[in-house]
DRENSEVEX-853344 format. One record per residue (C-alpha): residue in three letters; x, y, z; residue number from 0. Coordinates in Angstrom, 1 decimal. Example, Ala and Ser with C-alpha at 12.3 -4.5 7.8 and 13.67 -1.06 7.14 Angstrom:
<pts>
PT  resn       X       Y       Z  resi
PT   Ala    12.3    -4.5     7.8     0
PT   Ser    13.7    -1.1     7.1     1
</pts>
This chain:
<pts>
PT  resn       X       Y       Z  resi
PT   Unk    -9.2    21.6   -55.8     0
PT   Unk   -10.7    23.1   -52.4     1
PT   Unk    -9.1    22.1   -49.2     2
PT   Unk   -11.2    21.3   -46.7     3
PT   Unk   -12.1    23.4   -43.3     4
PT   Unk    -9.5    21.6   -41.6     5
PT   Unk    -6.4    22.3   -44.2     6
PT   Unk    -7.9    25.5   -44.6     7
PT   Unk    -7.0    26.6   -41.3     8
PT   Unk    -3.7    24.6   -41.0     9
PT   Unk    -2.5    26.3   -44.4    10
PT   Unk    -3.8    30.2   -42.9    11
PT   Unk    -0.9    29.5   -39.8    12
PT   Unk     1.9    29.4   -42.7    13
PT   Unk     4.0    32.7   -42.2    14
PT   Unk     3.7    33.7   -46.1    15
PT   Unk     6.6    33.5   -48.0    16
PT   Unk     8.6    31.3   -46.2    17
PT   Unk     9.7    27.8   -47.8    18
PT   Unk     7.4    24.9   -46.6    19
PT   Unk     8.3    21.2   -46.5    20
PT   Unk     4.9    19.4   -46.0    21
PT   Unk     5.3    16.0   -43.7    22
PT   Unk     2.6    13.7   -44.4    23
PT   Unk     1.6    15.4   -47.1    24
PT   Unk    -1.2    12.6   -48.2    25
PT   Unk    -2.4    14.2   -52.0    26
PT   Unk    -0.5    17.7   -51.8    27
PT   Unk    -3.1    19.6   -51.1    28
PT   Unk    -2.0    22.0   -48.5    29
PT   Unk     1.6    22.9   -50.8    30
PT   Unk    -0.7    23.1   -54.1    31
PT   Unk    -2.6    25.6   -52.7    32
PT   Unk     0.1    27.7   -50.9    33
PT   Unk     2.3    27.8   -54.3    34
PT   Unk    -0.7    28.7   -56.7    35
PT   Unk    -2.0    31.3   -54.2    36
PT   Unk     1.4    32.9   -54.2    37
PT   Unk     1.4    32.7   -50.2    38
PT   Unk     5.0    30.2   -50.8    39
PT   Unk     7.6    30.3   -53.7    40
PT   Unk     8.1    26.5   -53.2    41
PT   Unk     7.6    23.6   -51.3    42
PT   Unk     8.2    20.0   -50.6    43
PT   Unk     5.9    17.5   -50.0    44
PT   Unk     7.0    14.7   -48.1    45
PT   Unk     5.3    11.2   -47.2    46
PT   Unk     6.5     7.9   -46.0    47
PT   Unk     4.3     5.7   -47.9    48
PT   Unk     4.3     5.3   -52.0    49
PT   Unk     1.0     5.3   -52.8    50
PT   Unk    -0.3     9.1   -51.6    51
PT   Unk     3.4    10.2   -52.9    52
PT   Unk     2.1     8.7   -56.2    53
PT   Unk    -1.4    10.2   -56.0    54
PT   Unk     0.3    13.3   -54.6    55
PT   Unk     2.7    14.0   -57.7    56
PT   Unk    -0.3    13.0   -60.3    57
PT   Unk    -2.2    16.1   -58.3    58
PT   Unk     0.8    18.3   -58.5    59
PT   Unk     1.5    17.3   -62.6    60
PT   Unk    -2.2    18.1   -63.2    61
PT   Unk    -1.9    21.8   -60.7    62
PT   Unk     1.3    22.9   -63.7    63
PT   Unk     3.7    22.9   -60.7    64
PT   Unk     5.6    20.7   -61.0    65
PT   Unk     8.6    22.8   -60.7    66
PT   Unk     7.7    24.5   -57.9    67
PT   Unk     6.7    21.6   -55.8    68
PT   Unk     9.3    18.9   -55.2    69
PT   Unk     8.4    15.2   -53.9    70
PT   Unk    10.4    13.0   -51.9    71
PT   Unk     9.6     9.4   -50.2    72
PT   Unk    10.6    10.2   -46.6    73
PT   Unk    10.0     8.9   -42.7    74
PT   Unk     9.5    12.3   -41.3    75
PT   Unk    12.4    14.5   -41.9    76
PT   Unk    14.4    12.2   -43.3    77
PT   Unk    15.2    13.3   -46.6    78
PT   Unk    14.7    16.7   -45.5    79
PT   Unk    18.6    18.7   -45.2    80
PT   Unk    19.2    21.2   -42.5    81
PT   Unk    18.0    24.8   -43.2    82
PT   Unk    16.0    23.3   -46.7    83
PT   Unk    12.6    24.8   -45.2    84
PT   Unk    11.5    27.3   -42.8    85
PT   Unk     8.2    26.0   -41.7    86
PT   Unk     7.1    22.5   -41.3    87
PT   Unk     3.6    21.2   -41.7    88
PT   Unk     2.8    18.1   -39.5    89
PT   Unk    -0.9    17.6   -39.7    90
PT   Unk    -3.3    14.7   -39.1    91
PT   Unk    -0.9    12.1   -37.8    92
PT   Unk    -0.8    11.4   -34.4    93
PT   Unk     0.8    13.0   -31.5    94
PT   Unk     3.5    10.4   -30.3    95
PT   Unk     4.8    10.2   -34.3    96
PT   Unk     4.7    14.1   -34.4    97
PT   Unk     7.0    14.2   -31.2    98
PT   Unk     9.1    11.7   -32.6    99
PT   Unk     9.9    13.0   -35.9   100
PT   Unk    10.9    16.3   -33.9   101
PT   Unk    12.8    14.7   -31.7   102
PT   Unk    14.6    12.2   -34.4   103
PT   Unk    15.9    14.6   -36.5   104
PT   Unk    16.9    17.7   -34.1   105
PT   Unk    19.4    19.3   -36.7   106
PT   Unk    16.4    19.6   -38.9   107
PT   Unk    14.4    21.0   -36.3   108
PT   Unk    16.3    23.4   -34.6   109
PT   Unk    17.4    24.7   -38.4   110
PT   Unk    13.3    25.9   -39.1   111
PT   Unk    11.6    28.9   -37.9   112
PT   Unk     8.4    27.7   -37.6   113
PT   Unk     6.3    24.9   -37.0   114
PT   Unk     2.7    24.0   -37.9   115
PT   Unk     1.4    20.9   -35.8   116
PT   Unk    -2.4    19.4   -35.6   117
PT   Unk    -2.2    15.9   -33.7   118
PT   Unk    -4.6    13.7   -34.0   119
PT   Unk    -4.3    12.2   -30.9   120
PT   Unk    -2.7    13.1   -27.4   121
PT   Unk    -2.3    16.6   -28.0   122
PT   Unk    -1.8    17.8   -24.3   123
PT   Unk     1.3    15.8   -24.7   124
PT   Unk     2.6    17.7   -27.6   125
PT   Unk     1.9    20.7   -26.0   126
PT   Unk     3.6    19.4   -23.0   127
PT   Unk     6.9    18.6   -25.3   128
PT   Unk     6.9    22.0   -27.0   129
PT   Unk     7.0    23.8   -24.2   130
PT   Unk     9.9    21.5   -22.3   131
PT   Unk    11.7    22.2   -25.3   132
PT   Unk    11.4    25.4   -25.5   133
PT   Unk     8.9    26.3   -28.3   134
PT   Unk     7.4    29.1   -28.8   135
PT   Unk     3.2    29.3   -29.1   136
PT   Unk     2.2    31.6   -31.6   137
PT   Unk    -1.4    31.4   -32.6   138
PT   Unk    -3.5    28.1   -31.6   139
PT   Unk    -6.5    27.5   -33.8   140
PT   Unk    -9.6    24.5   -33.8   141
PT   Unk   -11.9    24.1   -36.4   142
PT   Unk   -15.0    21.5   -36.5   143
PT   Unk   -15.0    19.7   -40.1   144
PT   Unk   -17.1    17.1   -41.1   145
PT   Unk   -18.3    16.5   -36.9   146
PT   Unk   -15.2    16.5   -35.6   147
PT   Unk   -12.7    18.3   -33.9   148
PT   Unk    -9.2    19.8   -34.9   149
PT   Unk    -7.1    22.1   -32.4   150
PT   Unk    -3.8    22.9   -34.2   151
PT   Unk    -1.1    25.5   -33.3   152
PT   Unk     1.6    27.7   -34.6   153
PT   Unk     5.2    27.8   -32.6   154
PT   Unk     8.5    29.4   -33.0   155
PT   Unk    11.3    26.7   -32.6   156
PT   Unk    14.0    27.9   -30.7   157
PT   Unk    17.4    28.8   -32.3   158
PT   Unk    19.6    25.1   -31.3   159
PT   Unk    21.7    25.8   -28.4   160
PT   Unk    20.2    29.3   -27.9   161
PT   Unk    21.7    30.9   -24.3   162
PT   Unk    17.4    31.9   -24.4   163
PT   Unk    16.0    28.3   -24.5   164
PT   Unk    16.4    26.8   -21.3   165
PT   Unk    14.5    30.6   -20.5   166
PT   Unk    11.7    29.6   -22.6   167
PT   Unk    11.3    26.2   -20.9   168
PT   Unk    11.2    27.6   -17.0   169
PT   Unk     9.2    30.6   -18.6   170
PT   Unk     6.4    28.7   -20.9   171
PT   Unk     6.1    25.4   -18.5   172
PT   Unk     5.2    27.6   -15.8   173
PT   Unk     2.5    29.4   -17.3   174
PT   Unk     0.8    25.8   -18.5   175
PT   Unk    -1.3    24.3   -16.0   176
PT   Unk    -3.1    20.9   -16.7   177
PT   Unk    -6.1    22.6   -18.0   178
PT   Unk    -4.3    24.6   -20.5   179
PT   Unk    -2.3    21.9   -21.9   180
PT   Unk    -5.3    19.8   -21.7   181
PT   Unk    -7.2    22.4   -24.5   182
PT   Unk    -4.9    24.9   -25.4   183
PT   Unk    -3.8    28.1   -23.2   184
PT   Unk    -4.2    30.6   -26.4   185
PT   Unk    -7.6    28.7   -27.3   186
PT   Unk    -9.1    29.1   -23.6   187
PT   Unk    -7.5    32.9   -23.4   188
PT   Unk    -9.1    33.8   -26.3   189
PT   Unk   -12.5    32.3   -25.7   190
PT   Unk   -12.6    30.5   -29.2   191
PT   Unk   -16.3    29.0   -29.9   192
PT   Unk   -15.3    26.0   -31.3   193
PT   Unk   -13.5    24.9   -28.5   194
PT   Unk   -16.9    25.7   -25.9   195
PT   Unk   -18.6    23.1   -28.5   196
PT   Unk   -16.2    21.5   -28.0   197
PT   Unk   -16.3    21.6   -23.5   198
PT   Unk   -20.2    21.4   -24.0   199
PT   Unk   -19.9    18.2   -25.9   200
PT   Unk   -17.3    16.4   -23.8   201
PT   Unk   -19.5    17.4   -20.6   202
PT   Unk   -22.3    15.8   -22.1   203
PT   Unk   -20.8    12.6   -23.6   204
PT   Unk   -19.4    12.0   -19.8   205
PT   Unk   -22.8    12.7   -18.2   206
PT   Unk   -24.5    10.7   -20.3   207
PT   Unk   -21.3     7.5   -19.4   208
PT   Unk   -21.9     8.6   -15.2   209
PT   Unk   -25.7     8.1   -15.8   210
PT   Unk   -25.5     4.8   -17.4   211
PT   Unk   -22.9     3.3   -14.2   212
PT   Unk   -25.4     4.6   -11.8   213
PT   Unk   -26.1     1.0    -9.3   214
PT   Unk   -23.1    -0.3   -11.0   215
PT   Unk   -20.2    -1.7    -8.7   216
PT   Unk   -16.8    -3.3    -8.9   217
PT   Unk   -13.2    -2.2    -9.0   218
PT   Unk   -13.3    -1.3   -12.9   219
PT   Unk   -16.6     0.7   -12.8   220
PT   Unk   -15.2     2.6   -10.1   221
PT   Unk   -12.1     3.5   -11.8   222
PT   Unk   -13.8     4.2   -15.0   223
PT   Unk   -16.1     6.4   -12.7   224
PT   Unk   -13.1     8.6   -11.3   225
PT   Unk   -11.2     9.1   -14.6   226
PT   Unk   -14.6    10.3   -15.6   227
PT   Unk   -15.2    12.9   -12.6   228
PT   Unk   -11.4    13.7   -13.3   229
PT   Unk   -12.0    14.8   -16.9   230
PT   Unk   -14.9    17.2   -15.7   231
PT   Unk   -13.0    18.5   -13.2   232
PT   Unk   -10.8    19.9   -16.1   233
PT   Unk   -13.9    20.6   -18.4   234
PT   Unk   -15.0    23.0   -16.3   235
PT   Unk   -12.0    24.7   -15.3   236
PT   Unk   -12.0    24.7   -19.1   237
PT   Unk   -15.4    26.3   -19.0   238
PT   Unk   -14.4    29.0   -16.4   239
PT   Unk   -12.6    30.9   -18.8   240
PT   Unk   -15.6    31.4   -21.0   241
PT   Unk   -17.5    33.2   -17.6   242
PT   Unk   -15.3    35.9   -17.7   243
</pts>
């Protein structure tokens, strides 16, 4: 079993060693390969429908770890208990269910140390609610796999009730401007290429959309037109940091 560019990189942002509960976990790819590469002692692999939780314990019979790799039928950290795992995996489910499931079950978040996240969808917004809650960025990574895009992201959680967090939230927010939550302050700092594909692409795609309203009126075209001008506005102050 190989995991594919994109679980590649979310499995390389697991802090090695530490006990992993894997939300989502589709076939158990990601805690396979973290036990039998030694990188975690255990893990739990956690997904609310049946059928992958089926597929996922044939994989993990057939891998000779079974007792190293515990299943469980779970909505997010349901059936997870406080302090059980120190890093959660949330990957490829979108970003309103990832916010929810960390907001739902707080004693379960606030009791990891780490969190691995990548959203398929509204990802500025998870940024946005990591750093209002006080999260710590780590490491932000993006990988292209199979034509598209990934961003995903490392953070700290914050200890629950920590005297520090409300610290983190006036210190991180600040820092975070619309631009950086838009693509990811650690990704634009440290120039990563995949994410200037990734610019280039989205500059092009909304060109190519201005072009073809050109001589076209009316109230809709007009707003479609500005959310388009708005979104370049940000691509390029996205593209800035690469002329440095």
């Amino acid at each position: 079993m190989e995991l594919s560019r994109r679980l590649q990189a979310v499995a390389s942002l697991i802090t090695a060693g530490h006990r992993v509960a894997d939300i989502g976990t589709d076939h158990a790819y990601i805690p396979i390969a973290l036990v039998r590469e030694g990188r975690a002692a255990s893990a739990i692999a956690m997904d609310v429908k049946k059928g992958p939780l089926k597929k996922a314990k044939e994989h993990v019979t057939q891998s000779g770890l079974a007792d190293r790799i515990e299943l469980r039928l779970s909505d997010g950290f349901e059936k997870l208990q406080p302090f059980e795992a120190d890093t959660a995996v949330l990957a490829g489910m979108g970003g309103p269910l990832m916010i929810r499931i960390l907001k739902e079950y707080e004693e379960i978040t606030f009791g990891l140390k780490e969190c691995i996240l990548q959203p398929q969808s509204e990802v500025a917004k998870v940024r946005a609610f990591l750093l209002e809650e006080g999260f710590l960025f780590i490491r932000e990574e993006m990988v292209k796999d199979d034509g598209k895009y990934y961003p995903m992201m490392k953070v700290a959680v914050p200890a629950a009730g920590s005297c520090r967090q409300q610290e983190k939230k006036q210190d991180s927010a600040s820092k975070w401007g619309e631009t950086e939550l838009r693509y990811g302050k650690l990704l634009l700092e440290m120039q990563h290429p995949v994410l200037r594909e990734y610019l280039d692409r989205e500059m092009a795609i909304r060109r190519q959309i201005l072009s073809g309203l050109e001589g076209k009126a009316g109230e809709q075209i007009a707003r479609r037109r500005d959310e388009l001008e708005e979104d370049m506005k940000y691509i390029r102050k996205g593209m800035g940091y690469y002329a440095v």
